[in-house]
C-alpha positions as CSV (number, residue, x, y, z in Angstrom):
1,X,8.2,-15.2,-74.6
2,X,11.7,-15.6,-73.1
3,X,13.3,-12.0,-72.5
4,X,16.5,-11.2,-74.3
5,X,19.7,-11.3,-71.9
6,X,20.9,-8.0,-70.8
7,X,23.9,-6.3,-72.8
8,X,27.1,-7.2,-70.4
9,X,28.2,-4.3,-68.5
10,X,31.9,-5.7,-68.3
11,X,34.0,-8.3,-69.3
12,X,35.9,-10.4,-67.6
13,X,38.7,-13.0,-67.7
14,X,39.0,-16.4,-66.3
15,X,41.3,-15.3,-63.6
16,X,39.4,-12.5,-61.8
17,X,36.3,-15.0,-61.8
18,X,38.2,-17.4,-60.0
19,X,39.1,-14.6,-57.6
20,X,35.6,-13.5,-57.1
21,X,34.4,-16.8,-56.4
22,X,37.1,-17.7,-54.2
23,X,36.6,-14.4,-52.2
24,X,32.6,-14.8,-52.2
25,X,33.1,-18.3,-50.6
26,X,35.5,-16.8,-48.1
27,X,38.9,-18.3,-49.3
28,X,40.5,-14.6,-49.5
29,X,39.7,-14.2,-45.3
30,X,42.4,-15.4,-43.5
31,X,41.8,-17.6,-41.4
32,X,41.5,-16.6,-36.8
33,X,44.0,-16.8,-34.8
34,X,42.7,-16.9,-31.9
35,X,39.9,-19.7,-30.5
36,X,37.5,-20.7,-32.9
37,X,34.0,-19.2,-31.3
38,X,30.3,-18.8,-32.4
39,X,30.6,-16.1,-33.9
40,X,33.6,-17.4,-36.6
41,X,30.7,-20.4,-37.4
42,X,28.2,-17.8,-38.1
43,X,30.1,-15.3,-40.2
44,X,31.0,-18.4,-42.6
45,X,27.3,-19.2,-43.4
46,X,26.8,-15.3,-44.0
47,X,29.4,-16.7,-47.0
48,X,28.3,-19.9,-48.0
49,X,24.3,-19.2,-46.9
50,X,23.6,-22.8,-46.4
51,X,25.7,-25.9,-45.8
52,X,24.7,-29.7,-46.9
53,X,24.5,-32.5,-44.9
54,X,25.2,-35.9,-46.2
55,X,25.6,-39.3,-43.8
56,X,28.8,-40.3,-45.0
57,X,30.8,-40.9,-42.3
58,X,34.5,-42.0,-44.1
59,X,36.0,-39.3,-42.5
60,X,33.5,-36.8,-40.7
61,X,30.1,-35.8,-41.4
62,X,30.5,-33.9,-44.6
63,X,28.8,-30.4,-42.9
64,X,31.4,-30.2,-40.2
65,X,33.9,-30.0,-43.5
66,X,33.7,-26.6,-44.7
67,X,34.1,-24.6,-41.8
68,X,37.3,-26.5,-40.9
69,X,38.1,-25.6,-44.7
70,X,37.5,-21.8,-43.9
71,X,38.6,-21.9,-40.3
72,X,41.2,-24.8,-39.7
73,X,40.4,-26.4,-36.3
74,X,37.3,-25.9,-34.3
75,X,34.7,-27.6,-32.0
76,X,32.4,-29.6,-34.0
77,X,30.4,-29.2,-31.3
78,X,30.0,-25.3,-31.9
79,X,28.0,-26.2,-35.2
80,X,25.4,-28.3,-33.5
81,X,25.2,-25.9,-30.7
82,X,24.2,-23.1,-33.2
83,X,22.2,-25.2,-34.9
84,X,19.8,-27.4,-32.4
85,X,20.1,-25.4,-29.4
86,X,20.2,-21.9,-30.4
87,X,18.3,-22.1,-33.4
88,X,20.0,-19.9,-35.0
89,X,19.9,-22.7,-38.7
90,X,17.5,-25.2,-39.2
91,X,17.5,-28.1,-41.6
92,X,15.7,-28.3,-45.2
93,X,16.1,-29.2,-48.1
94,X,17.9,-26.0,-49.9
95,X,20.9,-27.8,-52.4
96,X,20.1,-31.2,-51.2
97,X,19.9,-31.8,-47.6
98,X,20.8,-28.5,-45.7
99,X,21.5,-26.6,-42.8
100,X,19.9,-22.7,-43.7
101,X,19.9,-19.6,-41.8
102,X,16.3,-19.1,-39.8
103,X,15.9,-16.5,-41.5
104,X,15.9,-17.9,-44.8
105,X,12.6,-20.2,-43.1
106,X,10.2,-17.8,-44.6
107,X,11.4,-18.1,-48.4
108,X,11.6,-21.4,-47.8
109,X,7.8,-22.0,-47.4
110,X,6.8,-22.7,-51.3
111,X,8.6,-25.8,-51.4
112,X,7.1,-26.8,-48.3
113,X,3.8,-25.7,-49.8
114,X,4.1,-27.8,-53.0
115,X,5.5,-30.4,-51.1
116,X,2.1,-30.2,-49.1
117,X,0.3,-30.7,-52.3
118,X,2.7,-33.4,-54.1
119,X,4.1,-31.0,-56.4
120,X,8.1,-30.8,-56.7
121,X,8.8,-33.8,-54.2
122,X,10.1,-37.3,-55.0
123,X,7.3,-38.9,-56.6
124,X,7.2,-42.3,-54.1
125,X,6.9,-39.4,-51.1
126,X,4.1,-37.7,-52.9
127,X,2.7,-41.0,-53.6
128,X,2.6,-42.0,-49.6
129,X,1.2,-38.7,-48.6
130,X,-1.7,-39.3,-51.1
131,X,-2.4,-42.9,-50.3
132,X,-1.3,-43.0,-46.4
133,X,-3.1,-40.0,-45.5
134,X,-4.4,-41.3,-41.9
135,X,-1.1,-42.5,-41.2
136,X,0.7,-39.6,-41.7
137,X,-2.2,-37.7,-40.0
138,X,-1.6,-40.3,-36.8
139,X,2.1,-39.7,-36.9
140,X,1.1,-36.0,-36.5
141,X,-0.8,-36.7,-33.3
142,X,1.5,-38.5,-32.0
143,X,4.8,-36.1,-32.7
144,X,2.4,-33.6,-31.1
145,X,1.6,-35.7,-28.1
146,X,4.8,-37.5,-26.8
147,X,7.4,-34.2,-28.7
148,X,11.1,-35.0,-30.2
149,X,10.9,-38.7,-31.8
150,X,12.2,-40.7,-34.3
151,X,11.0,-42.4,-37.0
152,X,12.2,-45.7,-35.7
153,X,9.8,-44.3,-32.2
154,X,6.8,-44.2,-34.2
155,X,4.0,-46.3,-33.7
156,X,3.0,-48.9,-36.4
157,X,6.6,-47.7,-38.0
158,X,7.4,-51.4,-39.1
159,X,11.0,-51.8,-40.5
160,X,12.9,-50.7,-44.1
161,X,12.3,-53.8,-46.0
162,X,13.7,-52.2,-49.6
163,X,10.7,-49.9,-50.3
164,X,11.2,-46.4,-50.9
165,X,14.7,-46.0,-50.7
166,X,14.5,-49.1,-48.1
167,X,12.8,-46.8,-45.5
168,X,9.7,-48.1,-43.3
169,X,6.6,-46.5,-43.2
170,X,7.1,-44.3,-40.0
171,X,10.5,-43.1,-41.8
172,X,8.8,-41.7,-45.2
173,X,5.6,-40.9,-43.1
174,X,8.5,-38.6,-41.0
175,X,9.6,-37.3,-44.3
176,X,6.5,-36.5,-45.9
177,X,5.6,-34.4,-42.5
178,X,9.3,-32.6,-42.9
179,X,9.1,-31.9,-46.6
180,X,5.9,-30.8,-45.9
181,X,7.0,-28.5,-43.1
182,X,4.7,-29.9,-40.8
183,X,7.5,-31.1,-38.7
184,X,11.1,-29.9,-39.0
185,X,14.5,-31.7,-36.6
186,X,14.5,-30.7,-32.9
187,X,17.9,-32.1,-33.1
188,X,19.9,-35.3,-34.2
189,X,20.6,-38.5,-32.2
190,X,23.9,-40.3,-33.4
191,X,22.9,-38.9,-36.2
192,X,19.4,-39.5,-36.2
193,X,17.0,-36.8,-37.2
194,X,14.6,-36.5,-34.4
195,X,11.1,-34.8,-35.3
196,X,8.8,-31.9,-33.4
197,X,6.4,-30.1,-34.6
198,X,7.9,-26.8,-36.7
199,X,6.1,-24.4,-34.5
200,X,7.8,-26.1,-31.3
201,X,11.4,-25.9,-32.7
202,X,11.2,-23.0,-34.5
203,X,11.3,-19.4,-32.8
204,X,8.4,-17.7,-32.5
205,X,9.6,-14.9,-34.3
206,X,10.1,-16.8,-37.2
207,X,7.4,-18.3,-37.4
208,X,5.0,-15.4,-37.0
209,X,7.0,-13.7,-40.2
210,X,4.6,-13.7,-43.1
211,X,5.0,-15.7,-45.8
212,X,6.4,-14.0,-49.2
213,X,4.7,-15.0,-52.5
214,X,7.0,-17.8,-54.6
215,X,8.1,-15.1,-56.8
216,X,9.7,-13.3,-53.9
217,X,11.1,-16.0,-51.9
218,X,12.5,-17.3,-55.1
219,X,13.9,-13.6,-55.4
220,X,15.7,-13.6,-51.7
221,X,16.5,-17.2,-52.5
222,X,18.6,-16.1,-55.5
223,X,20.0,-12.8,-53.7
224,X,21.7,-14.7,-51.8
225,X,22.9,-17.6,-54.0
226,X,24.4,-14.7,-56.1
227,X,26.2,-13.4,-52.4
228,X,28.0,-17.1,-51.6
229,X,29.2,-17.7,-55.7
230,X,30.4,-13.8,-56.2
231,X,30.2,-15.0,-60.3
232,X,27.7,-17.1,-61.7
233,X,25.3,-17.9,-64.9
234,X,21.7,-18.6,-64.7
235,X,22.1,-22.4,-63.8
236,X,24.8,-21.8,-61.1
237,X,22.1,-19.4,-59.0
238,X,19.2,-21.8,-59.8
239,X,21.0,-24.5,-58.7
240,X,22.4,-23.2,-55.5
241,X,18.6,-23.8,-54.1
242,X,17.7,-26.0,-56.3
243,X,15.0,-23.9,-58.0
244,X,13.1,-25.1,-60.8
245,X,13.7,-24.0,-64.4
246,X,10.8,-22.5,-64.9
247,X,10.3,-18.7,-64.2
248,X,13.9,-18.5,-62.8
249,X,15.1,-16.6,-66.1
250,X,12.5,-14.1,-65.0
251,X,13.1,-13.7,-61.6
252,X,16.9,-13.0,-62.2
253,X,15.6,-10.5,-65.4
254,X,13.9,-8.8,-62.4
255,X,16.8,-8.6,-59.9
256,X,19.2,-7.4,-63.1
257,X,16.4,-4.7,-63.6
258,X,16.7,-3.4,-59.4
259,X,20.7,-3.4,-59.5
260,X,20.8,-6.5,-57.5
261,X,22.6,-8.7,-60.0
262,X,25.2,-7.1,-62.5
263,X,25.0,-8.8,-66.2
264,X,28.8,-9.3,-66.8
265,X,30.8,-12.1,-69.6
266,X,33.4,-14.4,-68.8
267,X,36.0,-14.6,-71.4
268,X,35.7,-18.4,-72.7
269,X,32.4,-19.0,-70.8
270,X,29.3,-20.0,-73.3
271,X,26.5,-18.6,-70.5
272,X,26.3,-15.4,-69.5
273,X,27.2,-14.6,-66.4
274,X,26.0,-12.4,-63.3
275,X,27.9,-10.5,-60.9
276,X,27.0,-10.0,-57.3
277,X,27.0,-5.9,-56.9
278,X,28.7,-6.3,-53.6
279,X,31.5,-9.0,-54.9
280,X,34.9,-8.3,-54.0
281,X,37.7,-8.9,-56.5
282,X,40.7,-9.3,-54.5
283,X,44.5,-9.0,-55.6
284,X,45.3,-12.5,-55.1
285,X,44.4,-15.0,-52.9
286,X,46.5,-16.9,-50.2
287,X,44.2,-20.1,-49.5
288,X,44.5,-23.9,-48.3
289,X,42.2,-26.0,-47.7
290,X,40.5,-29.9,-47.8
291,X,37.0,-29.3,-49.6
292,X,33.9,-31.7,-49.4
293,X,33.1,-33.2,-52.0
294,X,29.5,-31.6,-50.6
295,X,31.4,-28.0,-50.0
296,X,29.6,-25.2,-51.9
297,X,32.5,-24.2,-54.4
298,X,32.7,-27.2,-55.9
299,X,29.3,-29.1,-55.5
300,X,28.0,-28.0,-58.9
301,X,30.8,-30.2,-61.0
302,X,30.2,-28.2,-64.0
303,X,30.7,-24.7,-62.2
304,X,34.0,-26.4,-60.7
305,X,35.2,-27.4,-64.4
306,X,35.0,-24.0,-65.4
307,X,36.4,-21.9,-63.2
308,X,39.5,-24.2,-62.2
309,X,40.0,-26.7,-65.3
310,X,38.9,-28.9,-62.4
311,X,37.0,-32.2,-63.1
312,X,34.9,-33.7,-60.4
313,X,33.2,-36.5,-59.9
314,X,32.2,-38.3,-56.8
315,X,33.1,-42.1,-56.7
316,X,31.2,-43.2,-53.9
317,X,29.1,-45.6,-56.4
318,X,31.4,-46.5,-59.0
319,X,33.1,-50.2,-58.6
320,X,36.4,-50.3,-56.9
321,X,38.0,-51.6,-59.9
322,X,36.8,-49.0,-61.9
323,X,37.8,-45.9,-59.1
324,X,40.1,-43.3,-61.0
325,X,40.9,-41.1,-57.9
326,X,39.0,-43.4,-54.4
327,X,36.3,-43.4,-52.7
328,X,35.9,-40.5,-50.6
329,X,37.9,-37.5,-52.6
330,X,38.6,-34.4,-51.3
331,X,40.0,-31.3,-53.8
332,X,42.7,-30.2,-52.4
333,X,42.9,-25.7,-52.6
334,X,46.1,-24.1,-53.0
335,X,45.6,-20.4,-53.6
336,X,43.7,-19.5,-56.5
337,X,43.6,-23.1,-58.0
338,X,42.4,-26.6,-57.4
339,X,46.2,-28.1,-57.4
340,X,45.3,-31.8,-56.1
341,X,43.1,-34.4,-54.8
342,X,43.3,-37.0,-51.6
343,X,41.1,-39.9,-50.8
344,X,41.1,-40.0,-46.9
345,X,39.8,-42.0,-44.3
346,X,39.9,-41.3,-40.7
347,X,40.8,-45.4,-39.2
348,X,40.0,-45.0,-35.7
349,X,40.5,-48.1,-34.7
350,X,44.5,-47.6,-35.7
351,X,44.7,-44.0,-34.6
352,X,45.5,-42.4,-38.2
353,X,44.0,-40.6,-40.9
354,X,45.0,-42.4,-44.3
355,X,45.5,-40.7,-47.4
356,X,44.7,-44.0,-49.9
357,X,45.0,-41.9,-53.2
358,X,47.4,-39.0,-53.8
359,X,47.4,-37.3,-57.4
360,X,48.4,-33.3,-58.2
361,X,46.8,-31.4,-61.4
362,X,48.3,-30.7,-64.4
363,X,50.8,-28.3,-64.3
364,X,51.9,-28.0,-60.7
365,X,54.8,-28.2,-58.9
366,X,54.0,-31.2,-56.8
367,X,57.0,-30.8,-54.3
368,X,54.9,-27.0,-53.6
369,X,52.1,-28.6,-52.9
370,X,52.7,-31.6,-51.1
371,X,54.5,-30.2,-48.4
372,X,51.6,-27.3,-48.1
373,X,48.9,-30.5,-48.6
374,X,51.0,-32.1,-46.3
375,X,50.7,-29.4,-43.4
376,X,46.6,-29.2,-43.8
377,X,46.5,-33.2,-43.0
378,X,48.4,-32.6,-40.0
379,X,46.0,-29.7,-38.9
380,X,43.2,-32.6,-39.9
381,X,44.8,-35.4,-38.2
382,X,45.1,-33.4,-34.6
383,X,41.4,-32.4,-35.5
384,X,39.4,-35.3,-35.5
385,X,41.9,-36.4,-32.8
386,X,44.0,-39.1,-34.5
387,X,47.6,-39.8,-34.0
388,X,49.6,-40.0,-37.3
389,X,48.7,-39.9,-41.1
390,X,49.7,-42.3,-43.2
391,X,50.4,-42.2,-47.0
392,X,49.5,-45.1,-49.3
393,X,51.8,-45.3,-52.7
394,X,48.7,-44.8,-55.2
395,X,49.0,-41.4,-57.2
396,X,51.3,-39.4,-58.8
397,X,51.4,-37.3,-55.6
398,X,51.9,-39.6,-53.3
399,X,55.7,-40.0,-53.3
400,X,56.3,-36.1,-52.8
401,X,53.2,-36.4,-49.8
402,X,54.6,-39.5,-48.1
403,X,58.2,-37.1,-47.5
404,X,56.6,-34.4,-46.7
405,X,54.5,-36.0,-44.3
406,X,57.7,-37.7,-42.6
């Protein structure tokens, strides 16, 4: 029987949401002044607690994206160090495709245990693992002979050839071994994931933690989903780690019951909503900032709809003709609001970022935020080491972006 939700213990209007969840996702931090340094990468997945990866490359690898959003320029470089050398994240598959704290690895180990049994994994991976067992047992042997390799490396890989997801055997026998957590990325070649065993990459520390039971890890999992959102309803903390439906609305019944989560409504919100006990609800907030379309405040389209008026929706796939906003979109923060919306592209071949698409929200003063848009390309720009941006005429933005830029 499903358990009643808990009486609200406040109530709360639109506004102050906004300014929780921008404060929980670091937006009402200012950003350092002086170099960008480990430490600056670190304390912004203690906000976000994990970050996604995604391969397109339009602009820059999408994880590199929100800690320029939270810190302006920095070393890309910083991240991979952190990540692949100092182990201090690994990669797994948290919202998507992720880079997670290490020592999240532990509550991470039920997916990896269902994975192991072909439960809550894409059904053409679970169908491999079942009928491909010897040569995902060989692949095994051989990661733990030869050490880092990739999928293409494998022998008896044979080429993508429009199977699963056009990936050869060696690729989704790879996969199967990482979902599995059997294997896990030593680091990245161009891009590439190259694969070690998990007990080779991993710190011995971590690996020698016990393992919590999946009502536990599910509970830390959703402890800290509640952290990085400030604000949220049932389906924004579920979806954070992806965790399935079932037994969630227990799990967060249980973490109301020990004070960690805070049963609060949102005026004009139809879910009710929790509140992280720790959340901080600041005055106002003085942010700017280029999101991914991948960044944790806006990756859950629905969640972004509500608490800015904002709707989202990644045109990667959709014809050309049919495009309302371009290809690559990146919301554009001003503030406390979502005031705009760029499609960029980083030409490299002519030296300049290119804004193709320019359009401003409802409501705003598009002179204001143009010439503060207009500043955060330039910071881009000198960023991923281009020359000069250039603004095409398409959008209602555009005309007030292309002056300001000069």
């Amino acid at each position: 029987m499903p358990r009643p939700d808990p009486k609200p213990v406040d109530s709360l209007t639109p506004k102050r949401a906004r300014r929780i969840a921008l404060a929980a996702q670091g937006f009402a931090d200012r950003r350092p002044t002086a170099e960008i340094a480990a430490r600056h990468i670190d304390r912004v997945f203690d906000r976000v607690g994990l970050v996604q990866i995604d391969s397109v490359n339009v602009l820059t690898r999408s994880h590199y994206l929100p800690f320029f959003a939270r810190l302006g320029p920095y070393r890309r470089d910083l991240l991979d160090r952190q990540a692949y050398r100092r182990k201090r994240y690994f990669e797994y598959w948290g919202h998507e495709a992720s880079l997670i704290p290490i020592r999240l690895q532990p509550a991470m180990r039920w997916r990896m245990e269902r994975a192991r049994k072909g439960e809550g994994i894409y059904k053409g991976l679970a169908r491999f693992g079942r009928e491909r067992r010897d040569f995902i047992e060989a692949a095994l042997k051989e990661i733990e002979a030869h050490g880092p390799m990739g999928a293409s490396e494998l022998s008896g890989s044979g080429k993508g050839e429009g199977g699963w997801w056009g990936w050869s055997d060696g690729k989704v026998a790879m996969e199967w071994l990482f979902w599995a957590g059997l294997v896990t990325t030593a680091t990245r070649r161009n891009f590439e994931r190259l694969y070690d065993l998990t007990e080779r990459v991993l710190p011995p520390e971590i690996v020698a933690m016990p393992t919590p039971d999946e009502h536990e890890a599910h509970r830390t999992l959703l402890r800290v989903a509640a952290g990085s959102l400030g604000i949220a309803t049932e389906r924004d903390l579920r979806d954070y780690f992806r965790l399935p439906a079932s037994g969630t609305a227990d799990r967060i019944a249980e973490l109301v019951e020990a004070g960690d989560l805070l049963p609060v409504e949102v005026k004009g919100w139809k879910q009710p909503a929790y509140l992280a006990p720790d959340a901080r609800t600041p005055r106002k907030v003085e942010a700017c900032a280029l999101m991914s379309p991948f960044d944790s405040l806006v990756w859950e389209r629905d969640r972004a709809e509500r608490l800015f008026g904002f709707r989202y929706r990644l045109e990667i796939y959709t014809p050309a003709e049919k495009r309302v906003h371009g290809y690559y979109v990146l919301p554009f923060l001003l503030d406390h609001e979502l005031a705009g919306r760029v499609c960029l592209k980083a030409d490299r071949a002519a030296g300049v970022l290119r804004v193709n698409t320019a359009h401003a929200e409802d409501g705003v003063d598009p002179d204001r935020v143009a010439g503060a848009l207009a500043g955060e390309l330039q910071l881009m720009a000198r960023w991923l080491e281009l020359d000069g941006i250039r603004v095409d005429k398409t959008g209602d933005l555009a005309p007030a972006l292309a002056a300001a830029v000069g």
